[in-house]
C-alpha positions as CSV (number, residue, x, y, z in Angstrom):
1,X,63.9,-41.4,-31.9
2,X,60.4,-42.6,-31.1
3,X,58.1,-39.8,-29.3
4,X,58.0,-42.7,-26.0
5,X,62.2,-42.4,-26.5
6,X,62.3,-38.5,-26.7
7,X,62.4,-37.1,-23.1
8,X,60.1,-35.2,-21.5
9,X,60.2,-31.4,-21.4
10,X,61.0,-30.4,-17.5
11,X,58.7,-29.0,-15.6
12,X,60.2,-26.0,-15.0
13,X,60.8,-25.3,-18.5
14,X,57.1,-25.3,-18.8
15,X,56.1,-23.2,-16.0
16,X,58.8,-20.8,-17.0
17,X,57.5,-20.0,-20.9
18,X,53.9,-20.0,-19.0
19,X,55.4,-17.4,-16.8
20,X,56.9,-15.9,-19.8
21,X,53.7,-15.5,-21.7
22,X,52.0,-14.0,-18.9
23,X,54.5,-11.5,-18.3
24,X,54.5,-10.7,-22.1
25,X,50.9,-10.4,-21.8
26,X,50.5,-8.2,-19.1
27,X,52.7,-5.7,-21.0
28,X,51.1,-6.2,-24.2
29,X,48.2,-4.9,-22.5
30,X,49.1,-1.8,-21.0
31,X,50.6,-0.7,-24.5
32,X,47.2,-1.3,-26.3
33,X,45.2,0.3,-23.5
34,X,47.5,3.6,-24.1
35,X,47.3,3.0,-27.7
36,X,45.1,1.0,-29.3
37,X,45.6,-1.3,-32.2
38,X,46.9,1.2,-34.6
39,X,47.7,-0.8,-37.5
40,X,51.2,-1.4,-36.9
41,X,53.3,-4.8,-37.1
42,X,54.2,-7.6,-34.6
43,X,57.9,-6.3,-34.9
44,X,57.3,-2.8,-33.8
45,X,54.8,-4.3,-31.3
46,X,57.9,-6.3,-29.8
47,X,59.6,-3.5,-29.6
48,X,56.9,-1.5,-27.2
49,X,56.6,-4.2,-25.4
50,X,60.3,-4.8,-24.7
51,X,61.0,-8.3,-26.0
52,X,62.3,-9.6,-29.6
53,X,59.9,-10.1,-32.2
54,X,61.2,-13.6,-32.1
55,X,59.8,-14.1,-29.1
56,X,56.7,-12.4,-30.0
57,X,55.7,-14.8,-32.5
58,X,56.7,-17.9,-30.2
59,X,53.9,-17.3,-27.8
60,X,51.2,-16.0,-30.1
61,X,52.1,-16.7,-33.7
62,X,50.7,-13.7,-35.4
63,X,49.3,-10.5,-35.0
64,X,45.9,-11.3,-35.3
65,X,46.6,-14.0,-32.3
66,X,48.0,-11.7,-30.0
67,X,45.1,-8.8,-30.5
68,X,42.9,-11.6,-29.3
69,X,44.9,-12.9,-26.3
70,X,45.5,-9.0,-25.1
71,X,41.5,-8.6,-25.4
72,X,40.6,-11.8,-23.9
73,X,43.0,-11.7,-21.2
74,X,41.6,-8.1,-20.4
75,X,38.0,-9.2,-20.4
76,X,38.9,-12.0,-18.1
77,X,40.2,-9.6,-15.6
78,X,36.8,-7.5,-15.2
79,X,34.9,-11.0,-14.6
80,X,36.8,-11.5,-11.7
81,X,34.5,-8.8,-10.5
82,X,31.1,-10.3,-9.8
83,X,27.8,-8.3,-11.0
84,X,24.6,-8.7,-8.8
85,X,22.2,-10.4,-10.4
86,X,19.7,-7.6,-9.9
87,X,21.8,-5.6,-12.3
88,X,19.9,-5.2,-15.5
89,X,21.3,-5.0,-19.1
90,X,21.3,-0.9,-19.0
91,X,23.2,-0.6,-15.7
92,X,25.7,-3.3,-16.9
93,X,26.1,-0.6,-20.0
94,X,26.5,2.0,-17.9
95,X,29.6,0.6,-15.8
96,X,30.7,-0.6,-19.1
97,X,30.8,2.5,-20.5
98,X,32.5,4.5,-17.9
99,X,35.5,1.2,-17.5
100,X,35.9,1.8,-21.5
101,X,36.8,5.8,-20.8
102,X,39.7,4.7,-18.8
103,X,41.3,2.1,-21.4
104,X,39.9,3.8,-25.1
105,X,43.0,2.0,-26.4
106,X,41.0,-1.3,-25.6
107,X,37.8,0.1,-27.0
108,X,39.6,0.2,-30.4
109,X,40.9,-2.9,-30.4
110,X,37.7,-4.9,-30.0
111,X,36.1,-2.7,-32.3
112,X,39.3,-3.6,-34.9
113,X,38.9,-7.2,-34.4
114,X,35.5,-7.4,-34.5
115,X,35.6,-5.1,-38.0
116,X,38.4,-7.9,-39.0
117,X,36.0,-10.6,-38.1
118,X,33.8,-9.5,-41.5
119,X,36.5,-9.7,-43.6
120,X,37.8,-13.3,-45.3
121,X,41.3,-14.3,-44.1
122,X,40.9,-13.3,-40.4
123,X,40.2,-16.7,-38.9
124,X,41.2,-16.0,-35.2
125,X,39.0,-12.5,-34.8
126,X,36.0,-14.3,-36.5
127,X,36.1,-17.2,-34.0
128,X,36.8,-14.6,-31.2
129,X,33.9,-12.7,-32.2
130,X,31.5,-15.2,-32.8
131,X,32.0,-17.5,-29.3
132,X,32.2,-14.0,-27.6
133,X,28.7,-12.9,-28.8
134,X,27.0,-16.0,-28.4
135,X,28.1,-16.1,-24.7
136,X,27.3,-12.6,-24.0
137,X,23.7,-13.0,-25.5
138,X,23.3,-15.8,-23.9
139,X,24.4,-14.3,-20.2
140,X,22.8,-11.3,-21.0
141,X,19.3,-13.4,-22.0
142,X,19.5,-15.0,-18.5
143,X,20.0,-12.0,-17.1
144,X,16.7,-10.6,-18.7
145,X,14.8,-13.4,-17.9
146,X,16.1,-12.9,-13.6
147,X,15.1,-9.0,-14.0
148,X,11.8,-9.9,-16.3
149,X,10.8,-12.0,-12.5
150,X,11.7,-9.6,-10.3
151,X,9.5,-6.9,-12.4
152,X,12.7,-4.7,-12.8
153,X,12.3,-5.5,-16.9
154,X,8.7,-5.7,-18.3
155,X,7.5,-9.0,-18.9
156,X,6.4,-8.4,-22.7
157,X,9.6,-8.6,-24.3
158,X,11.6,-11.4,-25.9
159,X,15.0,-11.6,-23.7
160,X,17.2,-13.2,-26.4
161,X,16.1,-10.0,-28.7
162,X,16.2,-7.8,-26.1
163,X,20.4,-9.4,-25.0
164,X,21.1,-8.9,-28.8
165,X,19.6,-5.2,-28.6
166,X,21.8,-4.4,-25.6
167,X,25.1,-5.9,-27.8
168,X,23.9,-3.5,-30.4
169,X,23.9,-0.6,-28.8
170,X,27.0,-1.2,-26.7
171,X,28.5,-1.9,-29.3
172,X,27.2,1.2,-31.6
173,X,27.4,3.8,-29.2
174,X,30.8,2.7,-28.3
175,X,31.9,3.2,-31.8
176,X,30.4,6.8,-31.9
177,X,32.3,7.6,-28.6
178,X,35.6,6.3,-30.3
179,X,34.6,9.0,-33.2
180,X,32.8,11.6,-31.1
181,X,33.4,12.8,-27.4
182,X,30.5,14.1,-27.3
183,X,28.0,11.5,-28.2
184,X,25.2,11.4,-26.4
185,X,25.4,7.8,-24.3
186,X,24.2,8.7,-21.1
187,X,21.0,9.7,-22.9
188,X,20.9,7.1,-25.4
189,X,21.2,4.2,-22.0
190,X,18.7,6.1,-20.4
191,X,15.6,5.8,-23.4
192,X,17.0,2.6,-23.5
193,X,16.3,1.6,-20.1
194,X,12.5,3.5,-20.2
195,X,12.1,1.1,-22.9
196,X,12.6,-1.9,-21.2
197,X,11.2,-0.8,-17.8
198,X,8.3,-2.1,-16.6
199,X,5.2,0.4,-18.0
200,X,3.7,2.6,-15.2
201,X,-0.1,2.2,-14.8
């Protein structure tokens, strides 16, 4: 039978394995926020989640594809809450940081997929990382470049070094808090933020 033969899935059927995904989504990621990655398999995964490990890898294929959907999906939730412009790099860190105490599970799996980026074989965390840095300099450039106007940033600094600075320590000082409590971020935001302030006569 010719592909113009074969007839069209419904509608319905569509919509419902959407639905489906969602829904296996939305559990996915309340296991991993309690959690985090943890190095175990798709199957036992399934199993958390409450669905077959068949079904598993219908909708996301592997492992690897489904700790990228969970993270993805989870970072598309906190942009449907706007940030005022105003808001410069170290205050964006700052709510950042206290969202991540809530959802450490999270925390952990970024920082596994961007640790599986690095390594050869990981195709779908090395494209997730790499698209998801770019855009973040990049927002986080144009967001220097608004505060740099306003005088809330001084105007002597590069903004796309200054975006990949911010990554870097957000990133780094995340990882410390994943290994120590007591890490000082808080204080670590705040020289940050006398660094890029504009200098007092």
């Amino acid at each position: 039978m010719s592909d113009e033969e074969r007839p069209a899935a419904p509608r319905g059927s569509y919509a419902k394995g959407v639905a489906r995904r969602q829904e296996i989504l939305d559990r996915a990621i309340e296991v991993f926020a309690r959690r985090g990655s943890d190095r175990t398999s798709l199957r036992a995964i399934a199993e958390e989640v409450g669905v077959t490990h068949a079904a598993l890898r219908h909708y996301f294929g592997s492992l690897e594809e489904l700790l990228v959907a969970v993270y993805r999906e989870s970072e598309r939730r906190g942009d449907d809450h706007p940030v005022d412009p105003d808001t410069t790099p170290t205050e964006l860190l700052r709510g950042w940081t206290e969202s991540n105490r809530e959802v450490q599970g999270l925390v952990q799996l970024y920082s596994t997929l961007v640790a599986s980026a690095l390594e050869e074989g990981h195709p779908a965390a090395r494209q997730f990382a790499t698209e998801r840095f770019a855009r973040i300099r990049a927002d986080l450039a144009a967001r220097v470049r608004h505060n740099q106007q306003t005088g809330r940033i001084r105007p002597d600094v590069d903004a796309d070094a200054v975006a990949a600075l911010v990554i870097a320590a957000s990133d780094g000082l995340q990882t410390q808090w994943l290994l120590d409590a007591t890490a000082p971020q808080g204080a670590a935001l705040a020289l940050l933020d006398q660094l890029l302030s504009e200098p007092t006569a």
